[in-house]
Each structure stands twice: as structure tokens, then as C-alpha cells.
C-alpha positions as CSV (number, residue, x, y, z in Angstrom):
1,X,42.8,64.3,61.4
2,X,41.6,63.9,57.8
3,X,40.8,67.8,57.6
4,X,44.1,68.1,58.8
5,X,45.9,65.9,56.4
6,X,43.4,67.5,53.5
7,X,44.7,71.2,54.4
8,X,48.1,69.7,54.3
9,X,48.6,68.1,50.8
10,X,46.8,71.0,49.0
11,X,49.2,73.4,50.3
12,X,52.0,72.5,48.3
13,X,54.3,75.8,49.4
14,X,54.4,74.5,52.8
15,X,57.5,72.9,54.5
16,X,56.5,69.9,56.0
17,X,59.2,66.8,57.1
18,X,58.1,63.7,55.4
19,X,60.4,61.1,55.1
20,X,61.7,60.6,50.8
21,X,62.0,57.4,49.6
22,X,65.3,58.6,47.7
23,X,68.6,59.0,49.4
24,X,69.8,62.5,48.6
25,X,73.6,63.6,49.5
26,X,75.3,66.8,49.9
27,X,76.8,68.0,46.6
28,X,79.9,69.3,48.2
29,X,80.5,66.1,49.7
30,X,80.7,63.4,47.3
31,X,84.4,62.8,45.7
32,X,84.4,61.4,42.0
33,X,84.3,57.8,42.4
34,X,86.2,55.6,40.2
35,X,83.7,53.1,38.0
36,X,83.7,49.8,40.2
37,X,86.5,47.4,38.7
38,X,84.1,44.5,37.9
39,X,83.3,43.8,34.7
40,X,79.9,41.4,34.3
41,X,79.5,40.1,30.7
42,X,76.6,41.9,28.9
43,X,75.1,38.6,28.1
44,X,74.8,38.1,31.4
45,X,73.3,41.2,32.7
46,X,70.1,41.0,34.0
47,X,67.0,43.2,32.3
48,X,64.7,45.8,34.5
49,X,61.0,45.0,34.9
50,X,58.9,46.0,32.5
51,X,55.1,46.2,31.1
52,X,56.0,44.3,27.3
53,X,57.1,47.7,25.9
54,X,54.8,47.9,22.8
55,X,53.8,45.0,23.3
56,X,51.6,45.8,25.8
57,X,49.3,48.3,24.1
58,X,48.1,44.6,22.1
59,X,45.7,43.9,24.8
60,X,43.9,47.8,23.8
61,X,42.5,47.0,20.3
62,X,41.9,50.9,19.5
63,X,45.6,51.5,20.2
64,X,47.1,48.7,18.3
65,X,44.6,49.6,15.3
66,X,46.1,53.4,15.7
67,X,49.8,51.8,15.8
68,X,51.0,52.0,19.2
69,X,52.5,48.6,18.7
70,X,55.0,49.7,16.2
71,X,58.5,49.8,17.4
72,X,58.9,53.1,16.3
73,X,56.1,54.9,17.9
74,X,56.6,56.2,21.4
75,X,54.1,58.8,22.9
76,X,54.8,62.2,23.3
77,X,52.0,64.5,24.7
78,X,50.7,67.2,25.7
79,X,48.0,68.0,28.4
80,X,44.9,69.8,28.5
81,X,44.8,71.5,25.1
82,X,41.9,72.7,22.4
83,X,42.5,71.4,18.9
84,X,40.1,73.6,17.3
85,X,41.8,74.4,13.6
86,X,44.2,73.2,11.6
87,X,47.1,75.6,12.3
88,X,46.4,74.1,16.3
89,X,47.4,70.5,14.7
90,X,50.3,72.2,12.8
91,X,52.1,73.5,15.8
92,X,51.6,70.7,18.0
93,X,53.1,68.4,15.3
94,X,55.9,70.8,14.4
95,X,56.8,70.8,17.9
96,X,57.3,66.6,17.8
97,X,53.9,66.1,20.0
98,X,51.6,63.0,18.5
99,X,49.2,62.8,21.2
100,X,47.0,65.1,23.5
101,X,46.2,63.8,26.8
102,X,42.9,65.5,27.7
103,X,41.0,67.3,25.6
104,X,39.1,70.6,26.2
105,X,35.2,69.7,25.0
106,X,35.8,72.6,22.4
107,X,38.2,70.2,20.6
108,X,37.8,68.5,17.3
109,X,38.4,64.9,16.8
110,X,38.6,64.5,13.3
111,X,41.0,67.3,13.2
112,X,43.1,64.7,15.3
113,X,42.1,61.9,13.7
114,X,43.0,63.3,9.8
115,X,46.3,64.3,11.0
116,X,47.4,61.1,12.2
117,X,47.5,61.8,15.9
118,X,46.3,60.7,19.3
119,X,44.0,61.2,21.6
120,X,43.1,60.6,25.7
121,X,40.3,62.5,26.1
122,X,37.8,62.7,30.0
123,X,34.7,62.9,27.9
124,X,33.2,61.6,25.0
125,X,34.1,64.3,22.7
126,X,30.6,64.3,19.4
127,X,32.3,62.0,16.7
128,X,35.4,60.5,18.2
129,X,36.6,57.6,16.7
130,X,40.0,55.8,15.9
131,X,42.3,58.7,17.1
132,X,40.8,58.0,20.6
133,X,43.1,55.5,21.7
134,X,42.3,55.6,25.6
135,X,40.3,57.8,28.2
136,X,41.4,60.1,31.0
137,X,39.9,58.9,34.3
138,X,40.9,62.3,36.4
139,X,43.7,64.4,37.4
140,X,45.5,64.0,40.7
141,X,42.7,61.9,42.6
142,X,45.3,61.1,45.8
143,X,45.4,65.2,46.3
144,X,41.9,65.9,46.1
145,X,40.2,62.9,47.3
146,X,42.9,61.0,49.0
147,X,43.6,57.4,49.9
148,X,40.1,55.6,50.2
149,X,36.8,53.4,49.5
150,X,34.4,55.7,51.0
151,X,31.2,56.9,48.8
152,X,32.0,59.5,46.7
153,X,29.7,62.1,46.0
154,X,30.2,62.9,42.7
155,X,32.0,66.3,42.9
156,X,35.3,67.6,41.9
157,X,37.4,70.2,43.6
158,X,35.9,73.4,44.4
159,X,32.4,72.1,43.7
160,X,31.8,71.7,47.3
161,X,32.0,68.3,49.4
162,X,33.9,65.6,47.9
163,X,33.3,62.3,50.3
164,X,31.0,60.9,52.5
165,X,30.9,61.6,55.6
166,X,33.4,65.1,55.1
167,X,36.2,64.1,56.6
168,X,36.2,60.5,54.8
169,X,38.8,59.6,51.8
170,X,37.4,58.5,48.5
171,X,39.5,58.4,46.1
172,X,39.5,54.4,45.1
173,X,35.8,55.2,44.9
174,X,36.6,57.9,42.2
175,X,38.4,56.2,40.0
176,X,36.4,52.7,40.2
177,X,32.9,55.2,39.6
178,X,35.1,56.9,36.7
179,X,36.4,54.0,35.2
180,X,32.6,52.1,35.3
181,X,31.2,55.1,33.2
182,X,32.9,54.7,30.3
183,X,32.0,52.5,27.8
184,X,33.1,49.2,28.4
185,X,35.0,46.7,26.8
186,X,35.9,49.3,23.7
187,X,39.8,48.6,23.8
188,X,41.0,51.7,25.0
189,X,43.2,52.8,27.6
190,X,42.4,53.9,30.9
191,X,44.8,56.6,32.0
192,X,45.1,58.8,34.7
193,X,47.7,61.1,36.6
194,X,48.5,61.9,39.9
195,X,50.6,64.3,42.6
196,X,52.4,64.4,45.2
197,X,50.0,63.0,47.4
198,X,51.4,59.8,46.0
199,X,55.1,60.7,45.8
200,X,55.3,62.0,49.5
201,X,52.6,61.1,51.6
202,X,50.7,57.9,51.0
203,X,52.2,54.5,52.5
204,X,52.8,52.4,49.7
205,X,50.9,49.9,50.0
206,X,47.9,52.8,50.0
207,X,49.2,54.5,46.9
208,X,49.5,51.2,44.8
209,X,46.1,50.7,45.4
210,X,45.1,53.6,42.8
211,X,47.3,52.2,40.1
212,X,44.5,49.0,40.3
213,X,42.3,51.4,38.1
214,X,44.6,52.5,35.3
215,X,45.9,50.9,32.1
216,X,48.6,53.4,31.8
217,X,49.4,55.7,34.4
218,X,51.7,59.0,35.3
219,X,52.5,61.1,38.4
220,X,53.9,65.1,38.2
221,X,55.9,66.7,40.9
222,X,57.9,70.0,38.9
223,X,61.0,70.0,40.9
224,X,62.6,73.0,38.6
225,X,59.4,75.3,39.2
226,X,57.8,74.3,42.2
227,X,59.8,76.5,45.3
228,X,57.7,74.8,47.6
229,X,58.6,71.8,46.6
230,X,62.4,71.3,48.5
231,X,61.1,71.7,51.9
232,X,57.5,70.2,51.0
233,X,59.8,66.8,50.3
234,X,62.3,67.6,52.7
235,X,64.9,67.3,49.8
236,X,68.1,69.5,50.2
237,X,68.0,72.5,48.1
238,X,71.1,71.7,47.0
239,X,70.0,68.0,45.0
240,X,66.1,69.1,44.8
241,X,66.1,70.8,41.7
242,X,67.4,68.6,39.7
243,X,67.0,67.0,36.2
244,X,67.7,63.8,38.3
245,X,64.5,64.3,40.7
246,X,62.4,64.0,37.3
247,X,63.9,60.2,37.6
248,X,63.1,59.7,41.0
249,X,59.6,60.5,40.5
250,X,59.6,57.8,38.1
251,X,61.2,55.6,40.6
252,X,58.8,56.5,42.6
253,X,55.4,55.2,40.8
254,X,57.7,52.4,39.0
255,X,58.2,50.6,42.6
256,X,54.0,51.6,43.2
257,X,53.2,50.1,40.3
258,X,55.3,46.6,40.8
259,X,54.6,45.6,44.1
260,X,50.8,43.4,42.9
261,X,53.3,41.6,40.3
262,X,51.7,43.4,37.6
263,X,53.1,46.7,35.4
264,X,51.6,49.2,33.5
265,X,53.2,52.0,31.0
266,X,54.1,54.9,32.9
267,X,54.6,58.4,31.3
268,X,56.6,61.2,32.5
269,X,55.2,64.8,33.3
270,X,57.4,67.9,32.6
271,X,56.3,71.2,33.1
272,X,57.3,73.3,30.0
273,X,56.4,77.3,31.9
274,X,55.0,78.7,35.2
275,X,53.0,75.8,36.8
276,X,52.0,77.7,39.3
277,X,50.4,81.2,40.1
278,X,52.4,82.6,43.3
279,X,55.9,81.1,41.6
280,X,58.1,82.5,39.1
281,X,60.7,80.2,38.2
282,X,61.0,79.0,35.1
283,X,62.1,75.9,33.9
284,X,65.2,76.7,31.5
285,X,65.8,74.8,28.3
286,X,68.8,72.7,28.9
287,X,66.6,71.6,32.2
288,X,63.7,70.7,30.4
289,X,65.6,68.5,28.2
290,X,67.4,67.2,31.0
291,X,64.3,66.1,33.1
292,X,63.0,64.6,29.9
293,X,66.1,62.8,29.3
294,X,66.5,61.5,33.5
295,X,62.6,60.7,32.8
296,X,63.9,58.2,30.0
297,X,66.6,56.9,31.9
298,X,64.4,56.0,34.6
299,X,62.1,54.2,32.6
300,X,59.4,56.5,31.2
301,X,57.4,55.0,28.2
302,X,56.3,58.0,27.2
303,X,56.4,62.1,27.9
304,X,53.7,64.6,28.7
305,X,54.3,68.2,29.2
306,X,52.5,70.5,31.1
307,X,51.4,73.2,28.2
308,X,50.0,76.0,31.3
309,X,51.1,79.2,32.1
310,X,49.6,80.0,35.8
311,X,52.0,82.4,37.1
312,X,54.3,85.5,35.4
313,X,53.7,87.8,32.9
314,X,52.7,85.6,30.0
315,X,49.5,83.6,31.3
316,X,48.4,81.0,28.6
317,X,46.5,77.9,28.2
318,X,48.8,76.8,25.2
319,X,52.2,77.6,25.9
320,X,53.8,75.4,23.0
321,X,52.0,77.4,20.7
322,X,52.6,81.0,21.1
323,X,54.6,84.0,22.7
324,X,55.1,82.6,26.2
325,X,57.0,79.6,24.6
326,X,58.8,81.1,22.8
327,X,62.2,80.3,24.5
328,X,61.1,76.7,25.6
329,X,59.6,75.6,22.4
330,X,63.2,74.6,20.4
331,X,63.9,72.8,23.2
332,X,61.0,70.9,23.8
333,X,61.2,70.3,19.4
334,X,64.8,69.1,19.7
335,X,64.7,66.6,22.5
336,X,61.2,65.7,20.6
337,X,63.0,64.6,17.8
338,X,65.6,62.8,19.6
339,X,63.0,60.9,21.0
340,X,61.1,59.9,17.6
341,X,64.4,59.0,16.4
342,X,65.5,56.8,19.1
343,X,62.1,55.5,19.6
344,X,63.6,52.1,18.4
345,X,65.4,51.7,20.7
346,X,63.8,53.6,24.0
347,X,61.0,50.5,23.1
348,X,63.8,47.5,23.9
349,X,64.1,46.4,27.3
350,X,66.6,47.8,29.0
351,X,69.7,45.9,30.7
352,X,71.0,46.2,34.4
353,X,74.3,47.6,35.1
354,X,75.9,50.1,37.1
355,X,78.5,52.0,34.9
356,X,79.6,54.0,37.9
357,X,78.2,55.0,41.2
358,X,76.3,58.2,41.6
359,X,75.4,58.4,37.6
360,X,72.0,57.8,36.4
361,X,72.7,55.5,32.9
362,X,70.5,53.1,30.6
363,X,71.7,50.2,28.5
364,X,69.9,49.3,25.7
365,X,70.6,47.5,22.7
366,X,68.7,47.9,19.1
367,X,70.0,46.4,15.8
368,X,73.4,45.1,17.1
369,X,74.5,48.3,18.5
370,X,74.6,49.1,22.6
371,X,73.0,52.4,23.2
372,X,74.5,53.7,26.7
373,X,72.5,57.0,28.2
374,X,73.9,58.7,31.1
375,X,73.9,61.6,33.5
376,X,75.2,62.5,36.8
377,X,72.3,61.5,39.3
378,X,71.5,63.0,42.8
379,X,74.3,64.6,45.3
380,X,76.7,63.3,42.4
381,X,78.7,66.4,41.3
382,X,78.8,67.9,37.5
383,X,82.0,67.6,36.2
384,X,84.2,64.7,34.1
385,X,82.9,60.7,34.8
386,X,84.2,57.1,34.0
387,X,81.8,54.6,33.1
388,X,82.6,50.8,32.7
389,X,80.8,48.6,29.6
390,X,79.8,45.5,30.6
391,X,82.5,42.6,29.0
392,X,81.8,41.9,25.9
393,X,81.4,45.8,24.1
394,X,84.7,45.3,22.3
395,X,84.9,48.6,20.4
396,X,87.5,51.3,20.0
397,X,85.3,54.0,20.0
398,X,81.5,55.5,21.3
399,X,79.8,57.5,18.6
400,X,78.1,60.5,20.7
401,X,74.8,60.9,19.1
402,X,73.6,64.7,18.6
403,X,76.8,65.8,19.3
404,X,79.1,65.1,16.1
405,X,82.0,63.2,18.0
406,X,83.0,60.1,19.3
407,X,85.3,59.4,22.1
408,X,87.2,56.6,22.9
409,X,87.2,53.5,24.9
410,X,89.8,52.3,27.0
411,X,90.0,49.3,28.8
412,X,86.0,48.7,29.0
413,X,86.0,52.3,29.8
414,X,84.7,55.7,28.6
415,X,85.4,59.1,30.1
416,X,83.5,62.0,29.3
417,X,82.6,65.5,30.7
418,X,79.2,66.4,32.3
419,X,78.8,70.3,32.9
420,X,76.1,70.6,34.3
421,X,73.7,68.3,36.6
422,X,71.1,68.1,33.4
423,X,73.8,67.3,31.1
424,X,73.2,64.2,29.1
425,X,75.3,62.1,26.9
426,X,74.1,59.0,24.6
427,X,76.8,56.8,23.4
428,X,75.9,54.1,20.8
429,X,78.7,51.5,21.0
430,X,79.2,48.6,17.8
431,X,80.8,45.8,19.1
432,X,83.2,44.0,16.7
């Protein structure tokens, strides 16, 4: 059975029924619902649970000495990348990326270090220092070693037998031998990422059990590139790929991550090419920015993009950086320096309400101001949306920001026009 099962989640093109965590309806089916009459006072609105914002990165010494308690730093990364010259560190920065999550051993740390970024390196890269702010314990662990405490013996995927007896699952075992190796009690993060092992497969109280070993945490499932994926979730191709299934991947490792009382920053993963050899969709640039932007919405503390071209015409290692990216890369800048911007106020805790049924939306407030984010969610169709404010955001007007206009407010409400399912809006609203 555990052969089976093995087989199974590393054949991510098959269609297998699983049962989703995530209620997905037929596009074609849902009518545009009015925003619900009620009206709760925003004083009164409950907040969503969170880890201390970054706050949290005070109980990590080497990140709070590198900053990553300021307010107005929020990671953004990229993984699995050689920083070898200076014009490597030039790109990446130009393209809004402060940290690199994993590090090929090739890599230079004082090149990171002297050009004020991050990194979260697997090894102990020769004369690392401040700029290593946490450590990568391993990459998708539930996929590859699976659900587990068994004795691990010491080998990675395609190195031959990873558990003891064969057909045994491991994976706790991994990350606990991982996490033991590196040197302890230094202040820096553990990290670590997983797949869809996690997302799809694991019972939950199974797949909460790997978050006990991380500091910080993420999990990637590329619903825009991945044509496996659909069937592989049993999602309905017409709500799978969907800036909004970038959200409820989040949701996903969010509710993980909660259920021992305890919480953890987790990042969001976005593919930015061809993840995937036998594939060739692409990942378009309003999408990109839209899963970023669902990621947010769903409480992502920070983004990672995966920089790897496996599949097409245009295999690379470093898509960010050259030819292959070429289209992707102003997207990935621009919604990069959204981010930096708003960074103030992506690090405040964010309020509960429901501005309207079937839209995905974040209210935040920084400085007096109400920042409102919003997009259409799953089975909700693209098209024009009303969304109440919460009593109490008494203004005539929502500045749009990025987008040079403002549209009114009428009655506690704001109507705007989504296009398309990645479309986002972000409305800052000044009461008085």
C-alpha cells in the first residue's frame, strides 16, 4: 500500500479523486450576489489569526539584527539560484527580490551580504555571516518521504532507498535529522517547503505534524502551469486555474499550521515559467500578479517564485534574469514594488469581514487609512461587484491605488469592475 501511495503522489499528471478541502462552484452558475445588508462596525470586527507579523522574526536574533522586524520589510524571494557576480545581485534587486531561498553551493555570501540582502541557504555556504538569516531544512519532504517517524536513511530522491524498511514513511524523521544538524541555538530560521502531498493527500492532523519542525514554512501547488493538476485535485477546470487557487493553497497550510495553537510565517510559492518538463503552459503576466495578489489576500507573509524553466523552448535555471523571462519579468518588478510599498501595511493584522459573498478581500488599516484588497474568488464570476465597508469608513470616495482613480462610495458601498478572475483592486479609504 505504501508503494502504492508512493507511485501515486509523484505522478502529479495523474487524475486521481481526492476529496478538496475548498468548495469550488460552477462559474456559469453563480448569479452576482448583492453585498449582505449588515453593516458591523469596524471597531468591532474581529482580526484573523496570526504569527505577531514582524514581530515574530524577534525570537530569531540573526533576522532581527538583518531587519526583518522593521515594519517596512516584507520578504520577497527567489528559489534555488547562484549569486556568483555582481551583475547576479543587480538583476535580482532590480527585479524587487531581497532574499534568496536556497542557495546553489557556487554562491557568494558576501556578495549577498554587501548588497543588503537575504539569505536561506541548505548548507553552510564558506563565510556566511549576517545575510544568513535562516536555513532551508529540504524541499517537498511529504512527496518524497511521506507522512512518518520511521528511520530515515539518509538519502534524497533518486539516490536510491529513502526509509526503513522500503515501504515505510519517514518524513518527520527527515526533517527532525535535518533540523538537529545544523547549528544550534544560532537565531536563525528554520524554513522548509512542501507539495501537494500536503495540500491533497495527508489527513490533517498527519500533515500538521511537519509544520512541528519549521520556523517559517511554505507549500507550492502551480495551478496556472501544472495541466495535471485539475484532475490530480479533482478541481473543475472551469475554477482550477485560478489566481484564487493560489489563495486556497494558503488556506490550506494556514488551517495546518493553527490547529497545535501555535503559528508560524507562511510564504507563498509562484511559479514565474515552465515548472515542469512534459507541460507547456505558461503562466501569463496579469496571472502571475494575480496569484501573488490572492496569495496576499489569503495571508501570505511573504513571496517566493519559482525562478526554473523545465519544460519549452527556453530551459533555464535563472529565469528572472535572462531571455526566457523576458515577458514575465515587468510583471514580477511591478507587483514587486507594490509590495515594498505596501509593506506597511501587508505587516498590520488584518480585520474580518465579508464585503460580499464569493470575493476574496483583506481589511487592513495602517496610519489612519483602511486599505481594502479584493478580487473575485472561486466559481464567483469576473465581471462588476459591490462591496460593503464595515460602519464606521465614513468617506466619500476610495482612492484606487496603481490605477490613478478613485471611485465613489455610496451608502457604505463601493462598486467596481473586475475583468478578469486575476483582476485585483486595492482601495485605501480615509475616514473623516
Amino acid at each position: 500500500m505504501n508503494r502504492r501511495r508512493r507511485a501515486l503522489l509523484l505522478g502529479a499528471a495523474l487524475a486521481v479523486p481526492v476529496l478538496v478541502a475548498t468548495l469550488v462552484l460552477d462559474h456559469d452558475t453563480v448569479p452576482d450576489r448583492p453585498a449582505t445588508a449588515t453593516r458591523p462596525a469596524v471597531a468591532e470586527l474581529d482580526r484573523v489569526p496570526w504569527e505577531g507579523g514582524p514581530a515574530y522574526y524577534e525570537a530569531f536574533p540573526a533576522a532581527a539584527a538583518a531587519g526583518w522586524t522593521d515594519p517596512g520589510f516584507f520578504p520577497i524571494g527567489v528559489w534555488f539560484e547562484a549569486v556568483t557576480s555582481q551583475r547576479d545581485v543587480d538583476l535580482d534587486r532590480a527585479a524587487g527580490l531581497n532574499t534568496y531561498f536556497e542557495l546553489t553551493t557556487s554562491s557568494d555570501p558576501a556578495l549577498i551580504r554587501e548588497n543588503g540582502m537575504f539569505a536561506l541557504p541548505s548548507a553552510q555556504l564558506p563565510g556566511y555571516g549576517e545575510e544568513t538569516v535562516g536555513w532551508v531544512l529540504t524541499d517537498e519532504v511529504d512527496l518524497w518521504a511521506h507522512e512518518g517517524d520511521a528511520p530515515w536513511t539518509g538519502n534524497s530522491p533518486g539516490q536510491g532507498q529513502i526509509c526503513v524498511p522500503e515501504s515505510a514513511l519517514c518524513g518527520y524523521t527527515v526533517l527532525d535529522t535535518l533540523r538537529k544538524r545544523l547549528p544550534p541555538d544560532d537565531g536563525r530560521l528554520r524554513y522548509a517547503n512542501f507539495g501537494f502531498g500536503m495540500s491533497f493527500f495527508i489527513e490533517d492532523d498527519l500533515a500538521a505534524r511537519f509544520l512541528d519542525y519549521t520556523d517559517a514554512s511554505s507549500l507550492d501547488v502551480y495551478w496556472y502551469t501544472d495541466e495535471g493538476m485539475c484532475g490530480l485535485s479533482s478541481t473543475p477546470e472551469n475554477v482550477c486555474r485560478f489566481a484564487a487557487s493560489y489563495g486556497s493553497t494558503m488556506d490550506r497550510i494556514r488551517k495546518l499550521d493553527g490547529m497545535n495553537g501555535e503559528r508560524q510565517p507562511i510564504y507563498a510559492f509562484v511559479e514565474v515559467g515552465l515548472p515542469f518538463e512534459k507541460f507547456d503552459t505558461r503562466i501569463q503576466p496579469a496571472e502571475l500578479a494575480g496569484a501573488v495578489m490572492n496569495s496576499l489576500i489569503h495571508e501570505a507573509r511573504g513571496i517566493i517564485y519559482f525562478n526554473h524553466n523545465f519544460g519549452g523552448d527556453c530551459i533555464s535555471q535563472h529565469v528572472l534574469r535572462g531571455p526566457c523571462g523576458a515577458e514575465i519579468r515587468p510583471a514580477v518588478t511591478e507587483v514587486n514594488r507594490r509590495i515594498t510599498e505596501l509593506a506597511p501595511v501587508l505587516n498590520t493584522r488584518s480585520f474580518r469581514h465579508e464585503f460580499a459573498p464569493g470575493m476574496d478581500t483583506m481589511l487592513k488599516r495602517h496610519d489612519g487609512s483602511y486599505y481594502v484588497f479584493a478580487m473575485v474568488g472561486r466559481g464567483t464570476p469576473a465581471g462588476t461587484h459591490t462591496l460593503r465597508l464595515p460602519a464606521g469608513l465614513d468617506a466619500r470616495r476610495a482612492e484606487v491605488l496603481f490605477e490613478d482613480r478613485a471611485v465613489e462610495i455610496v451608502d457604505g458601498t463601493l462598486t467596481d469592475a473586475f475583468d478578469a478572475e486575476h483582476t485585483y483592486h486595492i482601495y485605501r479609504v480615509a475616514p473623516g
